[in-house]
C-alpha positions as CSV (number, residue, x, y, z in Angstrom):
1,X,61.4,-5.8,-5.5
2,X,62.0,-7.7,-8.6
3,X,59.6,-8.4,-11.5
4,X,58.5,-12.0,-10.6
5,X,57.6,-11.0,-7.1
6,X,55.4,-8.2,-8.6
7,X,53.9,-10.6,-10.9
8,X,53.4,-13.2,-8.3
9,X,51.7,-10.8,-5.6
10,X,49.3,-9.7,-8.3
11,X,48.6,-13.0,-9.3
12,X,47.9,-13.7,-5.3
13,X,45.9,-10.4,-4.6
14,X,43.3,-11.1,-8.1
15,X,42.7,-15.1,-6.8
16,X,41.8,-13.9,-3.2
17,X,39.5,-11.3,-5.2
18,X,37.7,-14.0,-6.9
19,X,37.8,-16.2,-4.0
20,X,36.2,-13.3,-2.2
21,X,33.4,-12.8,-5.2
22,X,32.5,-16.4,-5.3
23,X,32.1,-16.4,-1.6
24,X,29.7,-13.3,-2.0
25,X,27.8,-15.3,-4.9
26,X,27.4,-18.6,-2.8
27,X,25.9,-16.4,0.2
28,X,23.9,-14.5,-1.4
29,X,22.0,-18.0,-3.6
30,X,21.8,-19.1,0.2
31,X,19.8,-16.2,1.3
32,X,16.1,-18.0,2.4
33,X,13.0,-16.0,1.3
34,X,9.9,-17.8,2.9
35,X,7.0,-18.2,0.1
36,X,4.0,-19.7,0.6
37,X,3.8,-23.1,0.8
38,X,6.9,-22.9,3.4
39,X,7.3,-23.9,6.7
40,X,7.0,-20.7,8.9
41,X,10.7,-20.0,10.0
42,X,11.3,-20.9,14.1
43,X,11.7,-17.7,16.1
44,X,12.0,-16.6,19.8
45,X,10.9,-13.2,20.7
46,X,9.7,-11.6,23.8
47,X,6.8,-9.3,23.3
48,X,6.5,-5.9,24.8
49,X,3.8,-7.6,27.5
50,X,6.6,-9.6,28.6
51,X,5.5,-13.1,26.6
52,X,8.0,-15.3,25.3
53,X,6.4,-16.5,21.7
54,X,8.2,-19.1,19.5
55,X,6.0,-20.3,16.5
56,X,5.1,-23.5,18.7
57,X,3.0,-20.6,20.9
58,X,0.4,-20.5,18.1
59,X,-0.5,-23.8,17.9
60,X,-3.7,-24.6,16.6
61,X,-4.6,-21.2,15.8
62,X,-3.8,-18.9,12.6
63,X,-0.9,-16.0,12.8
64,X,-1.2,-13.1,11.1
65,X,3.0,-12.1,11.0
66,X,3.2,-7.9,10.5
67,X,6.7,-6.8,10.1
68,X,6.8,-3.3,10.1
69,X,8.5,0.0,11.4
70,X,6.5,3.5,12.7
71,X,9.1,5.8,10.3
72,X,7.3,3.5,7.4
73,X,3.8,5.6,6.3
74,X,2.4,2.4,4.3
75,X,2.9,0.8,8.3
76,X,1.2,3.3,9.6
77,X,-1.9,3.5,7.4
78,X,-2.2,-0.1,7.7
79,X,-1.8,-0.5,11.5
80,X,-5.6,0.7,12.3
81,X,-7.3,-1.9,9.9
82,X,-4.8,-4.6,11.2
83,X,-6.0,-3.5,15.0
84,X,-9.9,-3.7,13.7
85,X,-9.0,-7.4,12.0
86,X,-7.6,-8.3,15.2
87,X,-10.1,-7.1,17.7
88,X,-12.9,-9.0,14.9
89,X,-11.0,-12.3,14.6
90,X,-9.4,-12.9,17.8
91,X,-12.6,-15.2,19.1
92,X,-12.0,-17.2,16.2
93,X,-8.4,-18.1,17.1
94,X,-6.6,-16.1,14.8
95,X,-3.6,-14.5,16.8
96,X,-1.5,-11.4,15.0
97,X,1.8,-10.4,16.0
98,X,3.4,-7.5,15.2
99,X,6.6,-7.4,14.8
100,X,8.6,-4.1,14.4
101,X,12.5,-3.4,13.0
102,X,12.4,0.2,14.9
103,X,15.4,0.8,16.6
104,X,14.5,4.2,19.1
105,X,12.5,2.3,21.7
106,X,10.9,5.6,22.5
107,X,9.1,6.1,19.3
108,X,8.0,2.6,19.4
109,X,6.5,3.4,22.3
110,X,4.8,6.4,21.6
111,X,3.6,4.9,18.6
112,X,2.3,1.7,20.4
113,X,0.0,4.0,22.8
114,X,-1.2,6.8,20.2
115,X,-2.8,4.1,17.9
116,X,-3.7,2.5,21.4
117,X,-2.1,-1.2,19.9
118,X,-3.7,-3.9,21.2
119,X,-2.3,-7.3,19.2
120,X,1.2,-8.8,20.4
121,X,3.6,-6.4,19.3
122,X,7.4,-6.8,20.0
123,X,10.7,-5.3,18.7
124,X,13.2,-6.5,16.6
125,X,15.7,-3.5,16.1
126,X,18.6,-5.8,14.7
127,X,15.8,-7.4,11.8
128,X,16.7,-10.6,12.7
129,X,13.5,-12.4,12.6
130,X,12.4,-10.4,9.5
131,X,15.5,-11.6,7.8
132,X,15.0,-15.2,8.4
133,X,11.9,-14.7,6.7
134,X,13.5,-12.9,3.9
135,X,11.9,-9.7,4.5
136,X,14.1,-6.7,3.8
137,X,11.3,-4.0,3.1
138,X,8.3,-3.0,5.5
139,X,5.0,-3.9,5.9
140,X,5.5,-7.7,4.7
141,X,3.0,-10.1,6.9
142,X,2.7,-12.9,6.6
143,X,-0.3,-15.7,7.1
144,X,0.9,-19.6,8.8
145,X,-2.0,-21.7,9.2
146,X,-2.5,-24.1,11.7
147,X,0.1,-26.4,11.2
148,X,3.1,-23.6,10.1
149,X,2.9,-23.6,6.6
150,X,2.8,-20.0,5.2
151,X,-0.3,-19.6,3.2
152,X,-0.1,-16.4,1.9
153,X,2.3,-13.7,1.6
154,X,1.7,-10.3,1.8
155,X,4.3,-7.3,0.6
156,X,3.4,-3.9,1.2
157,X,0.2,-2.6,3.1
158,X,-3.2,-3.9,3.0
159,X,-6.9,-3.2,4.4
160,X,-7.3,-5.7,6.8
161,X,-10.8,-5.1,7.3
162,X,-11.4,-6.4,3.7
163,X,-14.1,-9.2,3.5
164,X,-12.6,-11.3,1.2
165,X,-9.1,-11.6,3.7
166,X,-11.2,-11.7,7.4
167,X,-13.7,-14.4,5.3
168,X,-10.2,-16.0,3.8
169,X,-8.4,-15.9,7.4
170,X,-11.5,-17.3,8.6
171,X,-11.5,-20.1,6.6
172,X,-8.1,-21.5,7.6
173,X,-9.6,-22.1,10.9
């Protein structure tokens, strides 16, 4: 191979490399990570109970959005206070959903009927709802009023049987 056709495949083989980087760059600035103030992103999912919920589902009533895994200890802590704000707000009209990235159905399971689960739970092994939320790292929930918008955005675990979040909840009724 002569010289020129060295220089020239080189010269080919760095501009797909920087094509490649500024395709990376472009997708990752397009990445969407829901804040408050955002419309609640549209989902489909299929509970464990056999319900098919879409955001529409929820109409007029306030979601409480878990995302969350049982290998994730800050999930676990949190899952008995988020049963107890459920079972305490659920006459008002405040619905919570669960959603969890496991991937073994059977430990999902197990872990569903030890803690003796009560709320909508359904799971979403291939993180695809949590990702068009823009949640990569469990607990994140997640708070959509009445009409959609996200009013408050929770990372990491909580006590949901605060007074300040069940009076706060409350009031978005």
């Amino acid at each position: 191979m002569n010289r020129s056709k060295i220089d020239t495949a080189i010269k080919l083989s760095i501009a797909a490399l920087f094509c490649a980087l500024g395709w990376i760059i472009f997708a990752s600035m397009r990445e969407r990570i829901v804040d408050v103030g955002d419309t609640a992103p549209s989902f489909a999912v299929t509970t464990d109970r056999g319900l098919k919920l879409t955001p529409a589902s929820f109409g007029g009533r306030v979601l409480v959005l878990n995302f969350w895994a049982t290998w994730c200890e800050p999930c676990v802590a949190e899952i008995p206070s988020l049963e107890q704000f459920q079972r305490a707000t659920a006459s008002s009209g405040v619905v919570v959903l669960g959603i969890s990235i496991d991937r073994n159905p059977n430990l999902y399971q197990k872990f569903l009927k030890r803690f003796q689960v009560s709320f909508q739970t359904a799971r979403d092994p291939e993180a695809d709802i949590s990702a068009s939320y823009g949640t990569f790292k469990v607990p994140e929930t997640y708070i959509i009023d009445k009409s959609g918008k996200v009013v408050q955005k929770i990372i990491g675990d909580r006590n949901w049987n605060d007074p300040e979040i069940i009076g706060y909840v409350k009031s978005l009724l």
